[in-house]
Each structure stands twice: as C-alpha cells, then as structure tokens.
Backbone as numpy.savetxt, mean C-alpha at the origin, in Angstrom:
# Nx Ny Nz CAx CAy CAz Cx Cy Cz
-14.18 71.38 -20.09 -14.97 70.18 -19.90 -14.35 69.00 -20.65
-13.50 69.35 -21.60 -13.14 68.28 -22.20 -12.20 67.68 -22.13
-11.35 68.74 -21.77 -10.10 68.27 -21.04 -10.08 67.45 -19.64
-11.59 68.11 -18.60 -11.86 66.72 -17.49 -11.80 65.75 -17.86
-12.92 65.66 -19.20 -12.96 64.12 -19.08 -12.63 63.33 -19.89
-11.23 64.01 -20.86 -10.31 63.27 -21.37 -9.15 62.92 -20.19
-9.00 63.45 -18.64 -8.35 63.13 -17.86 -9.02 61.94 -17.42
-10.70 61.82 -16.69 -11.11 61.01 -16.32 -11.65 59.36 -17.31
-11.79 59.89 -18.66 -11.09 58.44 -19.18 -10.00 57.91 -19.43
-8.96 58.75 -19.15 -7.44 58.12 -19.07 -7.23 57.30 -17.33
-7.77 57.76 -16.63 -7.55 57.29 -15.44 -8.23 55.72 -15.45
-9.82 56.04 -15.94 -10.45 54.85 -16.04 -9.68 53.42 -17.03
-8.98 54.36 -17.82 -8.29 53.27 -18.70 -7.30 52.74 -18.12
-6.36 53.43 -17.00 -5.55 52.78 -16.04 -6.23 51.66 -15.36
-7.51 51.94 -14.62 -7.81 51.35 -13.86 -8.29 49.87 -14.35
-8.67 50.13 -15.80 -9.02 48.53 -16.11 -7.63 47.84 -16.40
-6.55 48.92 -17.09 -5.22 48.16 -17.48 -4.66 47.42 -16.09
-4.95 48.35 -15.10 -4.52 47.74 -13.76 -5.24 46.69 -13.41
-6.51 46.29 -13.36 -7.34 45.36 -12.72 -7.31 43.76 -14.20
-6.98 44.43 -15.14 -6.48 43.52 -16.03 -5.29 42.68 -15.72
-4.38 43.81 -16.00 -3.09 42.68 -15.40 -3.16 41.63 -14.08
-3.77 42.42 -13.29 -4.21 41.44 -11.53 -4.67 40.35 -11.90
-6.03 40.40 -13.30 -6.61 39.37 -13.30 -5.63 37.96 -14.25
-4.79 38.80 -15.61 -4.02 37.95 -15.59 -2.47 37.05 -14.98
-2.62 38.39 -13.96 -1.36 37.62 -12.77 -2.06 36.30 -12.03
-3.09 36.73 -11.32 -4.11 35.46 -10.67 -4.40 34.15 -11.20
-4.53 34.38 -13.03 -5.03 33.08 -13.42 -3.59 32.52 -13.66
-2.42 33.25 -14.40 -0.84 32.97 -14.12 -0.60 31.98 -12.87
-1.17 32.92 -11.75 -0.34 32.13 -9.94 -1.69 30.75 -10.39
-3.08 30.43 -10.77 -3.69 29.40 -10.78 -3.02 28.15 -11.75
-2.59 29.11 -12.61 -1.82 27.40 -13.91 -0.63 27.18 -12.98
-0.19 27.73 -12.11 1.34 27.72 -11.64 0.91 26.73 -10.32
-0.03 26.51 -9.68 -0.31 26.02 -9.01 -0.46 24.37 -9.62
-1.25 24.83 -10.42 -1.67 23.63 -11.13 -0.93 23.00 -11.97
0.13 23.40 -11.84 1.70 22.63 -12.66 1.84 22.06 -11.97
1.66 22.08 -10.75 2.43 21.63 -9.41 2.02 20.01 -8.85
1.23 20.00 -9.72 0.40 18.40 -9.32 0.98 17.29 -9.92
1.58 16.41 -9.54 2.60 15.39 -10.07 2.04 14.03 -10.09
2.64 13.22 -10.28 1.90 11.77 -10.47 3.97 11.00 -10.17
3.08 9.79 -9.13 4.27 9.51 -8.90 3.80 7.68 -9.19
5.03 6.94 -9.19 4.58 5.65 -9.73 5.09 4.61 -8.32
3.79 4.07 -7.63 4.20 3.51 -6.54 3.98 2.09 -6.55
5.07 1.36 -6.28 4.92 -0.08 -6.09 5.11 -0.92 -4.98
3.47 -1.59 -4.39 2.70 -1.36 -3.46 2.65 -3.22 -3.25
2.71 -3.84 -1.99 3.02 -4.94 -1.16 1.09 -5.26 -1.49
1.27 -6.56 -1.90 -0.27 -6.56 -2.26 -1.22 -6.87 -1.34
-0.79 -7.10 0.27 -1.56 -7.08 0.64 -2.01 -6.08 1.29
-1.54 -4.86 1.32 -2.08 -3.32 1.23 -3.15 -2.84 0.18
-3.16 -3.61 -0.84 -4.18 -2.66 -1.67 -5.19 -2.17 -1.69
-6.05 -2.81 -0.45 -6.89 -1.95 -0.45 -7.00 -0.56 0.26
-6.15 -0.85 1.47 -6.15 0.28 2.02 -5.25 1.71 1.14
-4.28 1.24 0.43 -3.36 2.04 -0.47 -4.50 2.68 -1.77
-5.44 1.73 -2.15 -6.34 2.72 -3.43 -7.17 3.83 -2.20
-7.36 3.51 -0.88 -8.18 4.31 -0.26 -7.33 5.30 0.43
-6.30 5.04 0.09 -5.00 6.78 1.08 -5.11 6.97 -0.54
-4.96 6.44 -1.35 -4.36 7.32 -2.68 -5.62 8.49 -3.10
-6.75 7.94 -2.62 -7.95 8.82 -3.12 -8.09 9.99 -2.18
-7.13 9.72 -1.13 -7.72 11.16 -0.09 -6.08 12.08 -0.64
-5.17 11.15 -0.34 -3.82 11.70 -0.97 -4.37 12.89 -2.18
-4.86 12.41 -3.09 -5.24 13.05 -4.45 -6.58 14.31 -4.03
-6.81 14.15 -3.38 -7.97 15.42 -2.55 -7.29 16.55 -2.09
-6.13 15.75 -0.82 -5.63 16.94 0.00 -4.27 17.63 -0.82
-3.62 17.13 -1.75 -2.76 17.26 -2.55 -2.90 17.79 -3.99
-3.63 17.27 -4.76 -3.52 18.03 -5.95 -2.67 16.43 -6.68
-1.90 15.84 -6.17 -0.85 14.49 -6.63 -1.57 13.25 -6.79
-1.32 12.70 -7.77 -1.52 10.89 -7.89 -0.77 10.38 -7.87
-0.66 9.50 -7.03 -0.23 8.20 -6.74 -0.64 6.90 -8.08
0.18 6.66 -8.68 -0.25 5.46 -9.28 0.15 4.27 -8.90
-0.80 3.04 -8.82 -0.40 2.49 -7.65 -0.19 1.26 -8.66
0.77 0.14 -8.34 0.98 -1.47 -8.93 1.68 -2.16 -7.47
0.57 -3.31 -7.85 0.44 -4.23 -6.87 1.32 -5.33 -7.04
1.84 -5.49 -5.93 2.42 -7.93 -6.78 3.23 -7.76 -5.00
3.84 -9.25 -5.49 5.01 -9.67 -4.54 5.86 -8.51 -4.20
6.62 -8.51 -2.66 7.55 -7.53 -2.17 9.20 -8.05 -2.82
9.15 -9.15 -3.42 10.17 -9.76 -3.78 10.33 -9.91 -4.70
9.60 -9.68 -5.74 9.48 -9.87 -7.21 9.44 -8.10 -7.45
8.46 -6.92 -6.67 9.03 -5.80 -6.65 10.79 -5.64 -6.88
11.11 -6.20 -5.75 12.46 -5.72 -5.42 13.45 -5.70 -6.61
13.61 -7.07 -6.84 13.65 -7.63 -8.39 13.65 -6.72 -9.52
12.27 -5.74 -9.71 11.96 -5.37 -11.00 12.82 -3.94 -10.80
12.64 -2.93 -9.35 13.38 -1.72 -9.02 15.15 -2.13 -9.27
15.37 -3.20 -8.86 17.12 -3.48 -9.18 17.47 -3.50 -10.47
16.45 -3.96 -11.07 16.44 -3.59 -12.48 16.42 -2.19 -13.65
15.76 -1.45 -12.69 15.69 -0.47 -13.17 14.22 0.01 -13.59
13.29 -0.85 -12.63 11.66 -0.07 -13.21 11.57 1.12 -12.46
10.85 1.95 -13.15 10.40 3.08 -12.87 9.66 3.75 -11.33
9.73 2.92 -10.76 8.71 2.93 -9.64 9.89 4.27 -8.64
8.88 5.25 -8.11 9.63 5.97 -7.21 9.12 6.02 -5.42
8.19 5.13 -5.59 8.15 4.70 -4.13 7.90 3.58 -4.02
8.40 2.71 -2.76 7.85 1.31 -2.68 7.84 1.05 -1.23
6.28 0.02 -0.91 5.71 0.13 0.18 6.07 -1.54 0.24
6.54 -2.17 0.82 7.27 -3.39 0.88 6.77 -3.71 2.53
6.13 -5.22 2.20 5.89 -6.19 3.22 6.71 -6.34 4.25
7.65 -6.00 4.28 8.80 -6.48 4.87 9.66 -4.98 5.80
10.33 -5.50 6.17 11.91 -4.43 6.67 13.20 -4.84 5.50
12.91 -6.15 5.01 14.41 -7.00 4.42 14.58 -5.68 3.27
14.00 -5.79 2.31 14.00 -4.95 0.83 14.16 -3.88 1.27
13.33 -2.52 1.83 13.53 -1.42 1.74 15.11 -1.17 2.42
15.33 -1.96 3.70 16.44 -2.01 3.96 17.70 -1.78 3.22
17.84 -3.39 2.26 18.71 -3.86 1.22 18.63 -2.03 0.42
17.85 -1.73 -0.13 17.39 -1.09 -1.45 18.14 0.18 -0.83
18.04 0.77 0.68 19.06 1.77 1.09 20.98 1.28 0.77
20.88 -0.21 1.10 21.86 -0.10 1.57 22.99 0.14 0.20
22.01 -0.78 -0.62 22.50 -0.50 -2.56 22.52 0.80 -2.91
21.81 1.74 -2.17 21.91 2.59 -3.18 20.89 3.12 -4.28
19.77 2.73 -3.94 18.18 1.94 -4.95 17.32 3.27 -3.94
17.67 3.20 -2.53 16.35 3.66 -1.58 17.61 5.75 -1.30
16.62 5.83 -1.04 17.29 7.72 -0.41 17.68 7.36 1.46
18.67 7.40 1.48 18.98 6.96 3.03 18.11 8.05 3.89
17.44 7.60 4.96 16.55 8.44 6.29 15.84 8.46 5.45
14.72 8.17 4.27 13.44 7.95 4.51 12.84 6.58 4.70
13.53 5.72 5.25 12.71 4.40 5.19 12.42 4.55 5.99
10.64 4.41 6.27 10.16 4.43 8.15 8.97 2.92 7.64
8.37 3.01 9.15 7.56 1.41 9.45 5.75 2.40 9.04
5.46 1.63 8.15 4.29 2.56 7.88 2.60 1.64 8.26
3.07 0.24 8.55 1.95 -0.18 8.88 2.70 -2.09 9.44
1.96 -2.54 10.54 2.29 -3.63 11.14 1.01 -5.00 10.73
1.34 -5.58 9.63 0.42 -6.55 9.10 -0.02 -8.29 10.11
-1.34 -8.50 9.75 -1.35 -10.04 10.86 -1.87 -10.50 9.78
-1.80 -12.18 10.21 -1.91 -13.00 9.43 -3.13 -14.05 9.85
-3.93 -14.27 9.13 -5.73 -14.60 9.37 -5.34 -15.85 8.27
-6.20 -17.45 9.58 -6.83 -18.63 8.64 -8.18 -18.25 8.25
-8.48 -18.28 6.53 -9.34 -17.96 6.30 -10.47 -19.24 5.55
-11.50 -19.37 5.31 -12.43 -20.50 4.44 -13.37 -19.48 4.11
-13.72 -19.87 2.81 -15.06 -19.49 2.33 -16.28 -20.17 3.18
-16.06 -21.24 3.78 -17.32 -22.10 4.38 -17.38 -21.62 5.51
-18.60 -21.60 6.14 -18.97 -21.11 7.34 -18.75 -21.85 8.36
-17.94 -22.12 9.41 -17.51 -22.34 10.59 -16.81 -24.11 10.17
-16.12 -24.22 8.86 -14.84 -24.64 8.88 -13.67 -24.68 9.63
-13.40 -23.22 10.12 -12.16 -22.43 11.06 -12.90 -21.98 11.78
-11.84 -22.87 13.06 -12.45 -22.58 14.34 -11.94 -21.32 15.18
-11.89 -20.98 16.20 -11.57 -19.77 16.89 -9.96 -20.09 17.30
-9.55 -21.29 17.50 -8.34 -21.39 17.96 -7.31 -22.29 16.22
-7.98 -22.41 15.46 -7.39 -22.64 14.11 -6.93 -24.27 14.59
-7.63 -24.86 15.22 -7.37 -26.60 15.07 -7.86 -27.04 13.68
-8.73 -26.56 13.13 -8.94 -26.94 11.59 -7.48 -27.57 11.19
-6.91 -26.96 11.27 -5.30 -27.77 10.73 -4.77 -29.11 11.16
-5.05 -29.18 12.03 -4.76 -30.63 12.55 -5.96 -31.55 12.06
-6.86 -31.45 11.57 -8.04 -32.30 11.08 -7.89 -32.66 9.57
-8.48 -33.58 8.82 -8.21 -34.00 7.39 -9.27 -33.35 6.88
-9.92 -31.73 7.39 -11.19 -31.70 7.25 -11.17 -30.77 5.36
-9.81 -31.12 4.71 -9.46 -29.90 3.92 -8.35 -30.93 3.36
-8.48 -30.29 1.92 -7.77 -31.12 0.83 -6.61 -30.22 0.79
-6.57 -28.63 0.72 -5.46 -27.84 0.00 -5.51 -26.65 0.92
-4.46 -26.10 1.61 -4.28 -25.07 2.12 -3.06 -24.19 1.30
-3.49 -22.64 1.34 -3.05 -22.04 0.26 -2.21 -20.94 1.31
-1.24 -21.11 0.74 -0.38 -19.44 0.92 0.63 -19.04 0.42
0.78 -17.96 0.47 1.71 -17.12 -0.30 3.44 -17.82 -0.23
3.70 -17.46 -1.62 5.60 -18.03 -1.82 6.20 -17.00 -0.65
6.78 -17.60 0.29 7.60 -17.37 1.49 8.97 -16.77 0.84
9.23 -17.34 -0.52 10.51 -16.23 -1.41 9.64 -15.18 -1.19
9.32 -14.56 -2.02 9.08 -13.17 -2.76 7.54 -12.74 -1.58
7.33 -13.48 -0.35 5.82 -12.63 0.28 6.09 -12.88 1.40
6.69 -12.16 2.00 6.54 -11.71 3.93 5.33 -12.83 4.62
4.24 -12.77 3.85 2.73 -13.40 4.73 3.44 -14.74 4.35
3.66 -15.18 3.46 4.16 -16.38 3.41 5.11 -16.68 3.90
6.36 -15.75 4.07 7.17 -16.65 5.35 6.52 -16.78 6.79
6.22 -15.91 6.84 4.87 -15.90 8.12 3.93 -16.81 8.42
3.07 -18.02 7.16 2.26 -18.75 7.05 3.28 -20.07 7.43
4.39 -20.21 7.03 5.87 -21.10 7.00 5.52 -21.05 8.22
6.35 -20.10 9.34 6.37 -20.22 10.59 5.37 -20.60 11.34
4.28 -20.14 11.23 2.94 -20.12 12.00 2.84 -21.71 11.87
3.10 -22.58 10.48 2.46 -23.67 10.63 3.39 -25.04 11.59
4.83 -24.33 11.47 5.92 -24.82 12.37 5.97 -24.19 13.72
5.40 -23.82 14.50 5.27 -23.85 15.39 3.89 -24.08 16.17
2.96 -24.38 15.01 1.85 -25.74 15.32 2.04 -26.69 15.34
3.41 -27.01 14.87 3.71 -28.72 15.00 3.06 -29.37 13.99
2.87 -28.56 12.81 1.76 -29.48 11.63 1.99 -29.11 10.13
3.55 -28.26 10.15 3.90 -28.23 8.68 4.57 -29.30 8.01
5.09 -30.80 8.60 5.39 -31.66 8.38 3.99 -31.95 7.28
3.26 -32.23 7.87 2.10 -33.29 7.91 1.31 -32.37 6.28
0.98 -31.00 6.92 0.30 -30.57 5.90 1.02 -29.91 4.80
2.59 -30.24 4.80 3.25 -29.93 3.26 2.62 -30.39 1.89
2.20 -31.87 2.10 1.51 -31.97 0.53 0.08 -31.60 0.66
-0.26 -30.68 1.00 -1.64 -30.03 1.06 -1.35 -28.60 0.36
-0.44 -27.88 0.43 -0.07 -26.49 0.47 0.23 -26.16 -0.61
-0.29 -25.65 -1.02 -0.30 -24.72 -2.58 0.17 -23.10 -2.82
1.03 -22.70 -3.25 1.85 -21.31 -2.86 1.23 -20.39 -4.61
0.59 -19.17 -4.03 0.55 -18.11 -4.88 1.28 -17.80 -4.96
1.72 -17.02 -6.13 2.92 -15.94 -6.17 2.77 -14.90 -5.38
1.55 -14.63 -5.26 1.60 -13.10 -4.32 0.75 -13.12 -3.16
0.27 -12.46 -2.12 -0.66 -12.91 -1.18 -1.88 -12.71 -1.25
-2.18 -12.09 -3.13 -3.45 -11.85 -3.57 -3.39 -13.06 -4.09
-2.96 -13.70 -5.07 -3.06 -15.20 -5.23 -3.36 -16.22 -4.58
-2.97 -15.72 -3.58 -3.17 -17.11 -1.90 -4.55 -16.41 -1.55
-4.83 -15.53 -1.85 -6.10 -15.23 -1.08 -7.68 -15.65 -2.17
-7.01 -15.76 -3.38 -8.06 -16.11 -4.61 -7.85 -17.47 -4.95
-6.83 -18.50 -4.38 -7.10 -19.76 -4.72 -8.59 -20.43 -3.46
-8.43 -19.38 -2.49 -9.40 -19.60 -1.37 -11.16 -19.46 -2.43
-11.17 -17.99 -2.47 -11.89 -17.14 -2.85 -12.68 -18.15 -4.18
-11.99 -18.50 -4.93 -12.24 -19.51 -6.31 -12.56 -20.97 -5.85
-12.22 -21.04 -4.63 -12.76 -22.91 -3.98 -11.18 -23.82 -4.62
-10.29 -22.96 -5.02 -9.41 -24.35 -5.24 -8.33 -24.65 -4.14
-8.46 -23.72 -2.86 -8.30 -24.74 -1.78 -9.30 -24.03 -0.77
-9.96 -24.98 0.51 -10.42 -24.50 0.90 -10.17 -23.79 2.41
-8.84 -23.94 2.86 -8.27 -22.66 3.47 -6.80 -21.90 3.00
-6.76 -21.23 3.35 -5.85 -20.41 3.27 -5.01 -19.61 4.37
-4.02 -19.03 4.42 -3.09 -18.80 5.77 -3.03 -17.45 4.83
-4.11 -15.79 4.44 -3.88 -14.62 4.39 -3.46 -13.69 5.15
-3.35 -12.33 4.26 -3.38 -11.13 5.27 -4.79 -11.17 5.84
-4.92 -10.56 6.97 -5.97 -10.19 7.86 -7.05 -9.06 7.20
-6.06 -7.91 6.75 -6.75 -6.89 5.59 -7.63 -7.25 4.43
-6.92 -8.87 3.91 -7.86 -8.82 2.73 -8.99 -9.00 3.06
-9.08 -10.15 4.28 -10.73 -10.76 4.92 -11.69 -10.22 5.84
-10.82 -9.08 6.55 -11.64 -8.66 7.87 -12.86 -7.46 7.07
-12.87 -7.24 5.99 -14.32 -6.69 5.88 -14.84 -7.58 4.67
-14.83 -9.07 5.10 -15.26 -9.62 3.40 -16.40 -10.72 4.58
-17.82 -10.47 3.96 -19.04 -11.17 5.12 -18.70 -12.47 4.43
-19.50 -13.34 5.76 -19.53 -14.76 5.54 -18.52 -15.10 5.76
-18.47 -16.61 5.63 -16.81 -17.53 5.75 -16.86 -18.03 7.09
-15.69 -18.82 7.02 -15.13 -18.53 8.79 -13.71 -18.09 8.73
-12.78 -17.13 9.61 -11.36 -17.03 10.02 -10.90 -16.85 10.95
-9.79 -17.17 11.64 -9.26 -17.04 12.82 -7.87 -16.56 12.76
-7.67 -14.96 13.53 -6.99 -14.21 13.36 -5.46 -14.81 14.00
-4.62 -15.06 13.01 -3.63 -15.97 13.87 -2.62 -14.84 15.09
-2.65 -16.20 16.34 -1.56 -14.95 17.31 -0.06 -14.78 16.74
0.30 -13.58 17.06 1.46 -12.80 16.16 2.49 -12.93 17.27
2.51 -14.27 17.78 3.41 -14.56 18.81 3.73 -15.60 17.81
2.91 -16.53 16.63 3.31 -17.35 15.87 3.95 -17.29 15.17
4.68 -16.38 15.27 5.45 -15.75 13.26 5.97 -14.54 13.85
6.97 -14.38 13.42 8.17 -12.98 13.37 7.50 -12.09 12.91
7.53 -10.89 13.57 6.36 -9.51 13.07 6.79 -9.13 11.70
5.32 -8.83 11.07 4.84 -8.36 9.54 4.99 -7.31 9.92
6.10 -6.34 9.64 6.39 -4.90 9.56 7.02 -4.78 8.66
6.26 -3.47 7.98 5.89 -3.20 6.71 6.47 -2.10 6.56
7.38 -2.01 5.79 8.47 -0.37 5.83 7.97 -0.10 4.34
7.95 1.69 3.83 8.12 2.03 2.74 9.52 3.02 2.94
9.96 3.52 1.46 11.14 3.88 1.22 11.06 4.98 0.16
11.46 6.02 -0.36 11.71 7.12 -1.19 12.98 6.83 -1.81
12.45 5.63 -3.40 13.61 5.47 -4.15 14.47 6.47 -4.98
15.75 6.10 -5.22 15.99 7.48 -5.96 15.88 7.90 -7.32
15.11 7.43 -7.68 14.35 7.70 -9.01 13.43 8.90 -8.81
12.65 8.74 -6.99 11.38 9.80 -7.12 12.30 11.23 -6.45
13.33 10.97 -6.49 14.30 12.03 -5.09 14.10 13.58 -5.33
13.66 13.43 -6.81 13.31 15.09 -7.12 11.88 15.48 -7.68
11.26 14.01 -7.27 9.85 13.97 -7.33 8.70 15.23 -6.29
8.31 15.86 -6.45 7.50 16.20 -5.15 6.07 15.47 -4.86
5.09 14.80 -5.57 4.06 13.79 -5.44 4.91 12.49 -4.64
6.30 11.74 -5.05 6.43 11.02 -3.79 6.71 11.03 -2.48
7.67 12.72 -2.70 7.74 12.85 -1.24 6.47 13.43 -0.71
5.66 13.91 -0.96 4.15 13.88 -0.40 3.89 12.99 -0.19
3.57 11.95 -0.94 2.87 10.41 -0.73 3.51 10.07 0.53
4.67 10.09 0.63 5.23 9.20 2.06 5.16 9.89 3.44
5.24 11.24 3.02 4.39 12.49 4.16 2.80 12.32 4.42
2.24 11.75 3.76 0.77 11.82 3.65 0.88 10.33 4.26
1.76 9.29 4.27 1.31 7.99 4.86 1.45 8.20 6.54
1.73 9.09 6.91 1.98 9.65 8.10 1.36 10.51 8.88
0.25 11.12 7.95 -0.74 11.83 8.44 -1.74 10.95 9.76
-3.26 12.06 10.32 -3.72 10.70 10.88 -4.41 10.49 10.56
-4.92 10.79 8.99 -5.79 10.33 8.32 -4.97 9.07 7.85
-4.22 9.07 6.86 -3.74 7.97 6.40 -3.87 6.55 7.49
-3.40 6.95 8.69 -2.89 5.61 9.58 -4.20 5.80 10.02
-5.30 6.13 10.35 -7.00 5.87 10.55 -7.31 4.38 9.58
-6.83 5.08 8.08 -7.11 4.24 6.99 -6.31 2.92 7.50
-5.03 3.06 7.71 -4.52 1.73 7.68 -4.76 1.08 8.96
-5.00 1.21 9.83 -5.93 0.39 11.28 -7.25 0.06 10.77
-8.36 0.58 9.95 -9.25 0.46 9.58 -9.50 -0.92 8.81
-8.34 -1.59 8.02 -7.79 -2.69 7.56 -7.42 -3.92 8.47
-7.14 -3.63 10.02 -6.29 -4.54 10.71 -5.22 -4.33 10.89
-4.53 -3.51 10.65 -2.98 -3.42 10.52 -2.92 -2.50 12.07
-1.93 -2.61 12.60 -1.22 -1.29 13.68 -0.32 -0.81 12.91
-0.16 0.40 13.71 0.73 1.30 13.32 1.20 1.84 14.53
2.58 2.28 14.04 3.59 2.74 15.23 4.19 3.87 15.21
C-alpha cells in the first residue's frame, strides 16, 4: 500500500511540475508578446491631425504599437529630418519631400505611397460671409485673408494658385497674412484676426456654424499627400505597421471621413 501511493504521489508531483512549467512557458510567450509593442515617432502634415490622432487610436487597438504623433509644416518637417530628428515616419502634404527624402537617402526606397488626396475650403467664422461660388474675394467685404506659407505648406501653395487663377491675387496681396503652418492659417480665422481664410477642408468640414466654400480642385495643382518609411524607423516594427495600417480600410474610412480621397 505504500509503495502505491508513494508511486501515485510521485506521478501527481510530475503532473503539477508539468502543468507548472506550461504555466510558466505561457506567461514567458505573454511578456514576449508584449515586448513586441513599439512606439514609433511620426511627423505628421498638420493638416491631417485630426484624422492621424484618430488612425493612431485604432492603430494602438489593433496593434499593440504607438504612434507618437508631431504636427507643423511639411517643409519645416523636412528641414528638421535632414537634420537629423528622430522622426521614423513622415506623412508630408506633398509628393515634393517624401520624394526628395528617397532620393537623399533620408526615405527607404518603395515605401513612399499616396496615402490621402487633400482640398482646399474658403472658410469665415461669420455666417454666410462665403458664398457658394467664393465671390467673397472679389468684394472689400474683409480686411485680412489668411493662409498658409506656400514655402514650407502644400495648402498654401495651393491658396497661391487658387487665388491666381481668380484673377484676384494681385488685388488681395496686401490683405494676406501667411501662418507658418496650415494650423496657423486656420487659427488666425478661428481667433477673428482675419476674417477669411483659404484652409484644409479637414480642419472645417466637421466644425458647426460659419460659412465655407469648398474650393474646385481644378483651381490648384492636386494636394497629394505621400508618406514615407524613413531610415531611422527601417528596423522599427511599430513604423512599418503604422504605414501598413494607413492602408487598411479602416484607416482610409478614417481619412475620407475628413474630406480627403484616397487612391
């Protein structure tokens, strides 16, 4: 009898040594998983931001990865990455930069793709200021029209064109007041210190009240908006997710949801 069941607590003692180790292999494969979650540093065309804090929050759901996101000029970006900032992805207003940034040597050649197609909206805080066809411009009905530095902001070379091929950037040059970024042009509006503005379409199309008129994109050379996988993030795995995840159809839901197309 004693010898049974000095056999049958040796077995039982296997069986917990066995179901032990399983349990510390399992929580092992759980920290190993959970190493795996990265944080990548992305520098983001400002007039994306909103839609970019709202992919970064689903990004960070379906992933396990953060995205940390900094906003400004696509040109003053460019600037700070040639320099050597840290940033391992960048979502740029433009085609010019991500382009350039391959061709230097800055970007990972074959990942630059077109991740969202931006328009450009006359906007007023006042209610039916801006009319449906944007003649507001031709009227003295407005002291200061605001938009973005055409150096360093895509919308602003865009606001440039749009107003030259109204036949009325002569006239309304000493009216025009340039943000640095196209969040600047959109808050000299926003603050009353001018009372229109030539924005992105994204910042205004869910902001109530006002008046704006969505300018035709026959006026201005297309706002296509490329991001790029710099080589800073090249052995990153959170950026190459991030730029896989801007491609999902959740992501591009998000970015039409803004105004933007996508292609």
């Amino acid at each position: 009898m004693k010898a049974m069941r000095a056999v049958r607590g040796a077995r039982i003692t296997r069986r917990f040594q066995v179901l032990g180790a399983a349990a510390v292999a399992a929580l092992v494969a759980l920290g190993s998983t959970a190493a795996k979650a990265d944080d990548t540093q992305v520098a983001v065309a400002a007039n994306f931001t909103e839609p970019a804090k709202e992919i970064a929050t689903a990004f960070k759901a379906a992933t396990g990865h953060n995205a940390i996101l900094s906003f400004g000029s696509s040109g003053q970006f460019y600037t700070q990455i040639s320099k050597g900032a840290p940033f391992q992805v960048f979502l740029s207003a433009d085609t010019e930069r991500p382009a350039k940034a391959e061709q230097e040597g800055l970007g990972v050649k074959g990942t630059r793709f077109t991740y969202a197609v931006g328009r450009l909206a006359l906007y007023s805080k006042t209610p039916g200021l801006v009319d449906g066809a944007g003649a507001v411009l031709k009227t003295s009905k407005f002291e200061k029209l605001s938009i973005a530095d055409p150096v360093a902001a895509p919308y602003g070379m865009a606001a440039i064109e749009t107003l030259r091929k109204l036949g009325v950037y002569d006239t309304l040059k000493p009216k025009i007041v340039m943000g640095t970024s196209i969040t600047q042009a959109y808050q000299f509006v926003d603050t009353g210190a001018a009372e229109l503005g030539l924005v992105a379409y994204s910042q205004v199309i869910n902001v109530a009240g006002g008046s704006r008129w969505l300018v035709p994109a026959k006026l201005h050379s297309p706002i296509e908006q490329q991001a790029i996988l710099l080589q800073t993030g090249v052995d990153n795995p959170a950026a190459k997710a991030f730029l896989a995840f801007l491609k999902t159809p959740a992501a591009r839901a998000m970015i039409k949801k803004y105004g933007y197309e996508v292609r």
